[in-house]
N, C-alpha and C positions, 0 to 999 in steps of 0.2 A: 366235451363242451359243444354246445348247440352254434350254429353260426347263421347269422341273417340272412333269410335271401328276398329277392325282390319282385314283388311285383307290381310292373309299370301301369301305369293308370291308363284304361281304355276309353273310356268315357271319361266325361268333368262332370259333376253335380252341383246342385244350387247355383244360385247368385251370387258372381262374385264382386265384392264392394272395394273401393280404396279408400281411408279414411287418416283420418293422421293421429296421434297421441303423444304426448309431451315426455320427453327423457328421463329418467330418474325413476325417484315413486311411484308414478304413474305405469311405468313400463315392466316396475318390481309387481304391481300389482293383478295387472291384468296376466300376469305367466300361472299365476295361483286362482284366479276366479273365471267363471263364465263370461264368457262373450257377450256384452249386446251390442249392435250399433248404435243404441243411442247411448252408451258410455264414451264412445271416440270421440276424440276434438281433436285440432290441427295446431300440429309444430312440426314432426319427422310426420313422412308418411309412412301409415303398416298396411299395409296391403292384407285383408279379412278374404281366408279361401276358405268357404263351408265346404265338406266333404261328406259322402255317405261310402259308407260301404257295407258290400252283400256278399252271402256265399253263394253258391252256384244257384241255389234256387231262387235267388230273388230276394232273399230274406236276410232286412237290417240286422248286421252285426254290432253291439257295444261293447263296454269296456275295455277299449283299444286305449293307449294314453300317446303321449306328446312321442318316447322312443321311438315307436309304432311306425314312426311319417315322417320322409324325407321328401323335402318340396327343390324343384329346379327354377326357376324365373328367367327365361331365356338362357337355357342350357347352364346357368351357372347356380350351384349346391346353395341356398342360403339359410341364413339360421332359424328355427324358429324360435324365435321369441313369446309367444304367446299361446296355449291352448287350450280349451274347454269343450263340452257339450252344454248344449239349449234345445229348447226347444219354444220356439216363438212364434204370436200367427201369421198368418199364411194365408194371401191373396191369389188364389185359384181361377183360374176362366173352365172353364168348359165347351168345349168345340163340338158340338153335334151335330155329323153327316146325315142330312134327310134327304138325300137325292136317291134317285132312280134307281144306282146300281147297288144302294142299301137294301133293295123290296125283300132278298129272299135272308138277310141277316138281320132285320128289324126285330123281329121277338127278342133276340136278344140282346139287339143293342139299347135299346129302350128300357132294359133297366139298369143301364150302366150310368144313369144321376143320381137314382136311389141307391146305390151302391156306395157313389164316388160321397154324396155328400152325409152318411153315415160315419165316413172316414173324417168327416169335418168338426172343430172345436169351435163351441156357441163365439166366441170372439177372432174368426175368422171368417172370411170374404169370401164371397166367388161372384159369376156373371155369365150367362149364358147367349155363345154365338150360334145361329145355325146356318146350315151352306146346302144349298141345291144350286139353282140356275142363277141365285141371285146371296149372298149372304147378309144375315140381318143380326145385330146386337137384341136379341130376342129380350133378354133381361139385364139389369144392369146393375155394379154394383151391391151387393144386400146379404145379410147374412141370414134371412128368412129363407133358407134351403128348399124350404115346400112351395115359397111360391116360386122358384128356379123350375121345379116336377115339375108346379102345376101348366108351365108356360110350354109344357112338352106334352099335353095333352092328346091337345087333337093336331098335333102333325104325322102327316103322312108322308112315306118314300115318294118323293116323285123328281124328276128335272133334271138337269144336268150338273157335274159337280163344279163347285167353283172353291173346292180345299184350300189352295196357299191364299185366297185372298181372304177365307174368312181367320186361317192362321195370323194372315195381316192384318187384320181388323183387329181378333184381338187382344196381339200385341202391342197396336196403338192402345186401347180402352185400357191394357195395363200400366200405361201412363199415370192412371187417376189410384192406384191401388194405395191403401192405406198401411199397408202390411210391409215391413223390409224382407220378406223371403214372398217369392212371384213365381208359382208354377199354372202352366197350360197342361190339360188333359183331352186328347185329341180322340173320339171315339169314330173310327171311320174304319171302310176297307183299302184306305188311302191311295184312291184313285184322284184322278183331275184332268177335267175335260175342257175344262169354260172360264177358268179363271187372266185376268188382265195384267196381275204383276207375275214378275218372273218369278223361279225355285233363287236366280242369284240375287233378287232384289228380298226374297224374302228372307234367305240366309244371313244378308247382313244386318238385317235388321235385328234378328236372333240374336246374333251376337252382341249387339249392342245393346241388349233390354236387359242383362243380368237375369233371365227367366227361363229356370228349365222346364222342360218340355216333356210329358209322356204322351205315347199312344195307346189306346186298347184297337189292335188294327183287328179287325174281322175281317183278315186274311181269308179265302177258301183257294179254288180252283179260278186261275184268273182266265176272263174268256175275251178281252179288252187286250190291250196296250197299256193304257191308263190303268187298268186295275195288275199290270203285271210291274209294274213302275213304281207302282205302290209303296209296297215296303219300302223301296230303297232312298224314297222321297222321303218317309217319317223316323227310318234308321239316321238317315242323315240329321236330320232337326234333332234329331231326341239326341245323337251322340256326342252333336257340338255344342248341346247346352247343356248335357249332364245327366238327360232322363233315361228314360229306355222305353225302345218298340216291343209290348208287350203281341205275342200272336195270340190271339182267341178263336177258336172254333165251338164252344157251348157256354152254356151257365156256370157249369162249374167254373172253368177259366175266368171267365169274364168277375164270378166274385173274387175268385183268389186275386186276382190282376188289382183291382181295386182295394182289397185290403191291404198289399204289397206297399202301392202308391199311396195312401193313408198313413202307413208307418215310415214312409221314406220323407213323406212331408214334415214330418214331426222329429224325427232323430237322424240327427248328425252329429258330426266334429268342426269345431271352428277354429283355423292356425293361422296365426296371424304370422310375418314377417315383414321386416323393412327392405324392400326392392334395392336391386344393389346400385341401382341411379335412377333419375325423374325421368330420364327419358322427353321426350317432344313432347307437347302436349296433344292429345288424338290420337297416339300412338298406339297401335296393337303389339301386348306384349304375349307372348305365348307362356307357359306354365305346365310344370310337369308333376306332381303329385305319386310319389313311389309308397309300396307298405312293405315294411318291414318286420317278417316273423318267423322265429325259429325254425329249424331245419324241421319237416314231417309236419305241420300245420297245416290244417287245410286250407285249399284254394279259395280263396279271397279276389274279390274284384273291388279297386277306389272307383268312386263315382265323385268328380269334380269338372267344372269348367276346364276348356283349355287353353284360355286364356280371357286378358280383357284389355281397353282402350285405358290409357291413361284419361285424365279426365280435361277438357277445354281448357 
């Protein structure tokens, strides 16, 4: 006989939501049908964890079922009540580094929009920021992908980087997102030399937007501080909201990187449970997300949040 074994969730993936749904019927029904948030309404709270998970290379795993996931809520086991796959759209920002220390990685970062928004469905969103000495909400809003390209025409590398504040920016401007799933796609060698808000002002922000994070970092040989700093500034972001710091050094990378992030956007698992108290309200609750799979299965990594804020 095969015997379970576990393993712990390294990263959190997606958005995670608190919504509430009514006892009984309601609760018989959602354990048998797909998830949406706009099915939830409030009496009990369930607490909605979107999960992904990949095997070593990066590549979405399916048909895992509800057995599969054992969820923690501040260290205490609790039930799930609810589980499904969806696939719903998806409010995208795109962060693109055109500063200085891009000059000698620009060929190929430059086609990492046509890339990214190839991976995009006609009723999905995105919005493009860019970050040198100054960072600007270049585009806004739109799901006309071409004119996103087109607005990255004629920029050139130049200036100093100003990374977490255009990250800040636009995680604000994902305020306005029309979509219940929010991911940022960060194409940088994530350096930062010039920016005004902190890494801690920016991490909590992170945490409070429900919005995960990828990089495509065009990582090389760092000859800075700032560019040696790098990765460990977007491992961070990407780890505490779910995503991952993809390293690219050519084309080829940089396309597999984006079709990876394309099919991550689009397939998950959604488990719902009732939290074993309300807790404060603003409260940060932590959350542990485990997979469960027969003895000799291949290695498996969960991609979910590590937590989230009760709500005001």
């Amino acid at each position: 006989m095969s015997h379970p074994i576990r393993i712990l969730c390294v990263l959190l993936s997606w958005p995670l939501a608190t919504f509430a749904a009514s006892d009984g019927p309601l609760a018989a029904r959602l354990a048998h049908q797909p998830l949406r948030a706009s099915d939830i309404r409030v009496n009990v709270n369930l607490t909605l964890v979107p999960v992904s998970v990949m095997d070593t290379s990066g590549r979405s795993v399916t048909g895992l079922n509800r057995d599969n996931f054992r969820v923690f809520d501040e260290s205490l086991p609790v039930p799930i009540v609810s589980f499904g796959s969806q696939d719903q759209p998806v409010t995208v920002g795109l962060i693109f580094d055109c500063s200085a220390s891009m000059r000698d990685k620009f060929r190929i970062a430059r086609e990492a929009p046509q890339q990214l928004f190839q991976q995009l469905n006609p009723e999905d969103e995105s919005f493009l920021v860019t970050v040198s000495d100054k960072v600007s909400l270049r585009k806004s809003l739109t799901s006309n992908f071409e004119e996103l390209q087109s607005a990255l025409l004629f920029v050139r590398p130049d200036g100093a980087t100003s990374l977490v504040d255009g990250i800040f920016l636009a995680l604000q401007n994902m305020r306005k997102a029309h979509n219940p799933r929010k991911a940022l796609v960060i194409v940088s060698d994530g350096g930062d030399n010039n920016s005004r808000m902190t890494m801690r002002e920016l991490e909590k922000l992170a945490m409070e937007s429900d919005t995960q994070i990828f990089a495509a970092n065009l990582y090389q040989n760092p000859q800075t501080r700032e560019e040696a700093d790098g990765p460990e500034l977007l491992t961070t972001l990407c780890g505490r909201t779910g995503g991952t710091n993809f390293m690219i050094s050519d084309l080829p990378a940089l396309r597999s990187t984006m079709g990876k992030i394309g099919v991550s956007l689009h397939s998950q698992y959604v488990i719902g449970y009732n939290p074993p108290e309300s807790g404060a309200s603003g409260k940060y609750r932590r959350i542990r997300v485990e997979l469960l799979l027969p003895k000799g299965s291949p290695t498996l990594r969960v991609h979910a949040r590590s937590g989230y804020y009760l709500p005001e």
